[in-house]
ZADREN-716036 format. One line per field, with one value per atom (N, C-alpha, C, O): residue number from 1; residue in three letters; x negated, y negated, z negated. Coordinates in steps of 0.001 Angstrom, whole numbers. Example, Ala and Ser with C-alpha at 12.3 -4.5 7.8 and 13.67 -1.06 7.14 Angstrom:
2
nr	[1 | 1 | 1 | 1 | 2 | 2 | 2 | 2] $
rest	[ALA | ALA | ALA | ALA | SER | SER | SER | SER] $
xx	[-13190 | -12300 | -13200 | -14236 | -12850 | -13670 | -12900 | -13409] $
yy	[5690 | 4500 | 3300 | 3319 | 2250 | 1060 | -30 | -1138] $
zz	[-7800 | -7800 | -7800 | -8465 | -7080 | -7140 | -7870 | -8039] $
This chain:
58
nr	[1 | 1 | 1 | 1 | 2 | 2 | 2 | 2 | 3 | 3 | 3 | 3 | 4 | 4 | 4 | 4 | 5 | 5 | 5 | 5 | 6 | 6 | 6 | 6 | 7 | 7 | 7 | 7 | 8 | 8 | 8 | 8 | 9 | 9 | 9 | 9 | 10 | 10 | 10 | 10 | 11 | 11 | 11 | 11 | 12 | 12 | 12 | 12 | 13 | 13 | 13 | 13 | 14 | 14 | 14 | 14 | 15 | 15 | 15 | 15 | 16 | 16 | 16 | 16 | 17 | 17 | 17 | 17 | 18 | 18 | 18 | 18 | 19 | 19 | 19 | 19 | 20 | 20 | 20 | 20 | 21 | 21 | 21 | 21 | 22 | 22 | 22 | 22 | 23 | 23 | 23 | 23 | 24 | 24 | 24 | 24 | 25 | 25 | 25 | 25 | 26 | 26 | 26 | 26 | 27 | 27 | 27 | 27 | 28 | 28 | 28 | 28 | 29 | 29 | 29 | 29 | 30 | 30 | 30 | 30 | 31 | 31 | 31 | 31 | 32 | 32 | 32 | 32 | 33 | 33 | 33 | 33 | 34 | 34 | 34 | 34 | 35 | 35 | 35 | 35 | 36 | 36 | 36 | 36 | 37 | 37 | 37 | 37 | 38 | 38 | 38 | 38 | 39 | 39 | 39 | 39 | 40 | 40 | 40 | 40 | 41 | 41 | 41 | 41 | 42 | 42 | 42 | 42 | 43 | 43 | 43 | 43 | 44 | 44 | 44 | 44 | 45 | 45 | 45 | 45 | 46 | 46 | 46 | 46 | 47 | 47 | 47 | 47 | 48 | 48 | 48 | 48 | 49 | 49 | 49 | 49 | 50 | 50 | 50 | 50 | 51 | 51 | 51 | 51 | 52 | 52 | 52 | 52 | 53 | 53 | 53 | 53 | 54 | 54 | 54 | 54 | 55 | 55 | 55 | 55 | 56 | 56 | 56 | 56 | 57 | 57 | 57 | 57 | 58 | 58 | 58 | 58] $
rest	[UNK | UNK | UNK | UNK | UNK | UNK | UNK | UNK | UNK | UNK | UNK | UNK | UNK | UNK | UNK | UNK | UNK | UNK | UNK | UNK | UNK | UNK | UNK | UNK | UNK | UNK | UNK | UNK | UNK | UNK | UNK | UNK | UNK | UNK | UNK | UNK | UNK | UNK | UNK | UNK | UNK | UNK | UNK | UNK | UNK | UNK | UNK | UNK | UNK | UNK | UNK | UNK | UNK | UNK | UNK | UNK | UNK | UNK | UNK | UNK | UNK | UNK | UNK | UNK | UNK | UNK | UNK | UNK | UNK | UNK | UNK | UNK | UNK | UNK | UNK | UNK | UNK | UNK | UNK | UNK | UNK | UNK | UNK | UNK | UNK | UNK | UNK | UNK | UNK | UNK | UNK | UNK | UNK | UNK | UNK | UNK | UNK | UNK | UNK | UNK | UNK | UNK | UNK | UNK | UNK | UNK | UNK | UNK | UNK | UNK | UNK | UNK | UNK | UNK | UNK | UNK | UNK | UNK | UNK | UNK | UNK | UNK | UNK | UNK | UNK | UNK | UNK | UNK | UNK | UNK | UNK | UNK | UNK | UNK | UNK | UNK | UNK | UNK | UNK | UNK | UNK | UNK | UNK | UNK | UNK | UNK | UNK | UNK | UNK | UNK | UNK | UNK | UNK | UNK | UNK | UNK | UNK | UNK | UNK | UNK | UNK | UNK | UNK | UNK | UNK | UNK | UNK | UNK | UNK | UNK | UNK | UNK | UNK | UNK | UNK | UNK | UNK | UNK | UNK | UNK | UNK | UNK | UNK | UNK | UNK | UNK | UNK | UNK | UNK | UNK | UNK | UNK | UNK | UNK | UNK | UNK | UNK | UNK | UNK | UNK | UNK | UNK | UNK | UNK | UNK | UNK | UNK | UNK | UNK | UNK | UNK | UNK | UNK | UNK | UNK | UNK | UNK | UNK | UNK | UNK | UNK | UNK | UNK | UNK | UNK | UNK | UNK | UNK | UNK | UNK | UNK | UNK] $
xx	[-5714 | -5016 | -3531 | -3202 | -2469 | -1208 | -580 | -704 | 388 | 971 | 1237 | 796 | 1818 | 1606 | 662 | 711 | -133 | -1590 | -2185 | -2997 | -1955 | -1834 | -1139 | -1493 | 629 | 1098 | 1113 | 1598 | 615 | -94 | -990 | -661 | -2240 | -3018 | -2798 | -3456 | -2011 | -1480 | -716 | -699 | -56 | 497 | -432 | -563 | -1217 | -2552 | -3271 | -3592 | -3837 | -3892 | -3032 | -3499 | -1877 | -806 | -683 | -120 | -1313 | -1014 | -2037 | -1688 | -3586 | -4168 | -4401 | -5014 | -3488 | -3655 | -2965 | -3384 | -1606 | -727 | -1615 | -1059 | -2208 | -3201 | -3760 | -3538 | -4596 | -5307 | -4472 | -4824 | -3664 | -2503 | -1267 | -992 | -960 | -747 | 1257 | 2137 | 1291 | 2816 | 3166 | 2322 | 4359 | 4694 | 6365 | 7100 | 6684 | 8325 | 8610 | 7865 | 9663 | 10745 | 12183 | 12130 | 13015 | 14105 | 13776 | 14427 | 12809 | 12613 | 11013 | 10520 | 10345 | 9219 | 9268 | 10197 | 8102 | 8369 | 6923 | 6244 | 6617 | 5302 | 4709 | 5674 | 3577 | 2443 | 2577 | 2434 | 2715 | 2431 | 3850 | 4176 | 4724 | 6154 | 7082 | 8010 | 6767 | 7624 | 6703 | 6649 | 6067 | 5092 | 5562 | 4674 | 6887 | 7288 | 7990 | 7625 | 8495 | 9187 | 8276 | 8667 | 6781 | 6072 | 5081 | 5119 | 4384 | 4173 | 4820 | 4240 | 6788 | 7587 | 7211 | 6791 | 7361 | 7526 | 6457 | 6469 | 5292 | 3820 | 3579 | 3160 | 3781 | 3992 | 4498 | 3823 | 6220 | 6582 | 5963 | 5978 | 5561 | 4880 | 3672 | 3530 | 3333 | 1656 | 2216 | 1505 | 3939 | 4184 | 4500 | 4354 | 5131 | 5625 | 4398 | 4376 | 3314 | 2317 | 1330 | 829 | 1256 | 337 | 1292 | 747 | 2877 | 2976 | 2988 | 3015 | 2976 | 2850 | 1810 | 1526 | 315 | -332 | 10 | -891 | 1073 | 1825 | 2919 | 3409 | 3368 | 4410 | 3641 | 2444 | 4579 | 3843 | 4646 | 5823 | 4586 | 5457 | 4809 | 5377] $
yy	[-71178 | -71258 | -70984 | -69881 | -72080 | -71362 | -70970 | -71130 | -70265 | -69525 | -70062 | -69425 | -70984 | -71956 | -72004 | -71340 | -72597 | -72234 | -70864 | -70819 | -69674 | -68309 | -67844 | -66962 | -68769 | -68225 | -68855 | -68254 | -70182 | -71220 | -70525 | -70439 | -69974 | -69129 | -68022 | -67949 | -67020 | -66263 | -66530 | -65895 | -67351 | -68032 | -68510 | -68195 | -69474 | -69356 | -68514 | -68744 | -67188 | -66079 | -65515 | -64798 | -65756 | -65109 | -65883 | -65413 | -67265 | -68103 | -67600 | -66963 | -67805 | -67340 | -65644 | -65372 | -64993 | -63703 | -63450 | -62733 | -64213 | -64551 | -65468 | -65053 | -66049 | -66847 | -65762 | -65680 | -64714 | -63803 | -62362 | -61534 | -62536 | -61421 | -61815 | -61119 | -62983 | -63398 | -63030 | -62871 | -63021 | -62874 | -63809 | -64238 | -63963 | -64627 | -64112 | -63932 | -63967 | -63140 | -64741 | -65324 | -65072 | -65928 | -64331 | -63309 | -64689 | -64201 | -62682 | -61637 | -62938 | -61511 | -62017 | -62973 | -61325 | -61501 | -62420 | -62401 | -63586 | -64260 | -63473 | -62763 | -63691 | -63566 | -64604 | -65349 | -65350 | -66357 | -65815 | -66806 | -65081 | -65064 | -64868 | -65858 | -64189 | -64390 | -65608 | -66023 | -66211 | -67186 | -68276 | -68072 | -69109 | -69815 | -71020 | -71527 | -71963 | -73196 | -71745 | -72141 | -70890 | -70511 | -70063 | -70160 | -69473 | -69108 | -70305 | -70237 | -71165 | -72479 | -73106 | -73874 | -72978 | -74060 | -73044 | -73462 | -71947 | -71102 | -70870 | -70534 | -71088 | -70594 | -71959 | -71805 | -73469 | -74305 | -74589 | -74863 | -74460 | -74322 | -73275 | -73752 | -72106 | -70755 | -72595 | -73100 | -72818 | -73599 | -75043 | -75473 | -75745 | -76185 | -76242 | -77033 | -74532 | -74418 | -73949 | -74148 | -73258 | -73073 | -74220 | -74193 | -75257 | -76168 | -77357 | -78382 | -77218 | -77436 | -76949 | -77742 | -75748 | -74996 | -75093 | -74183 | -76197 | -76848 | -78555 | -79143 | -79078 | -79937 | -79761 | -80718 | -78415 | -78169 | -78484 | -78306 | -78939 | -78671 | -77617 | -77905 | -76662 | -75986 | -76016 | -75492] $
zz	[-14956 | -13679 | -13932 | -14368 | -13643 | -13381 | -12693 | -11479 | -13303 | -12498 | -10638 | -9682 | -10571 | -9699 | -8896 | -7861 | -9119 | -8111 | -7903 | -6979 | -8586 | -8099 | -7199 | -6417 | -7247 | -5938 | -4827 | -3869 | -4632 | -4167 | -3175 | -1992 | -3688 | -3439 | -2760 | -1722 | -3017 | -1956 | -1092 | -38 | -1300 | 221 | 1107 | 2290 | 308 | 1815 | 2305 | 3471 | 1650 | 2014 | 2991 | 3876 | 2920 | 3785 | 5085 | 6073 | 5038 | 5906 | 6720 | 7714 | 6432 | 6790 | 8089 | 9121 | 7150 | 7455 | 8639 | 9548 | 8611 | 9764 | 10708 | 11724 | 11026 | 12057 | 12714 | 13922 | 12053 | 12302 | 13126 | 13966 | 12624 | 12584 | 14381 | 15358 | 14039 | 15452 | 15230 | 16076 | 13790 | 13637 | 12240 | 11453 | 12173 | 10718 | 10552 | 11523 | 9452 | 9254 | 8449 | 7662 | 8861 | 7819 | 7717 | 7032 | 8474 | 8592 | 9464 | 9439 | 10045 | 10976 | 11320 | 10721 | 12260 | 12963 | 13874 | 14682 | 13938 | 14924 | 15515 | 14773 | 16793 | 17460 | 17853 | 18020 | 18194 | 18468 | 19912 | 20629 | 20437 | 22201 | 22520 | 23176 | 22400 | 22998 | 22445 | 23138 | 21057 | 20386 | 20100 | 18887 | 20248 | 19818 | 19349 | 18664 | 19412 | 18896 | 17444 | 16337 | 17371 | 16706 | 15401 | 14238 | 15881 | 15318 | 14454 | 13226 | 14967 | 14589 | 13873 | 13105 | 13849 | 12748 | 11545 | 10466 | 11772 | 10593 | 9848 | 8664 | 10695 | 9657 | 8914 | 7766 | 9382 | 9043 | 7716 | 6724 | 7836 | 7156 | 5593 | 4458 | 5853 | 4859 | 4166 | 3052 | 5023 | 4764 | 3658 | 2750 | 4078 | 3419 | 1571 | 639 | 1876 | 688 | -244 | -1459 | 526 | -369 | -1134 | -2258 | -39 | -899 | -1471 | -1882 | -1507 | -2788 | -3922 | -4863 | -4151 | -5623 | -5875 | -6654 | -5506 | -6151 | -6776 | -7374 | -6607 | -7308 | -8241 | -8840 | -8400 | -9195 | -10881 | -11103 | -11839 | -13068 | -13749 | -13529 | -14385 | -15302 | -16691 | -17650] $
């Protein structure tokens, strides 16, 4: 497994955890019930960058 898909992996974990959790931090905390377009770009985004570090090659 590389490195890559290990941190791949915890990012979806994290993505995950944030669904459950009902918050996601980029720059600060967003919230799912008071911020929800803000919260959605950003967990999004977390979901983007993780399942590409299953395409990276190193």
């Amino acid at each position: 497994m590389t490195i890559t898909a290990i941190i791949g992996t915890l990012l979806l974990l994290w993505v995950v955890w944030d669904l459950f959790n009902g918050s996601v931090w980029l720059h600060r905390e967003f919230h799912r019930a008071q911020e929800p377009l803000a919260y959605w770009t950003t967990l999004l985004l977390w979901l983007a960058v993780a399942i590409s570090c299953f395409f990276w090659e190193l």
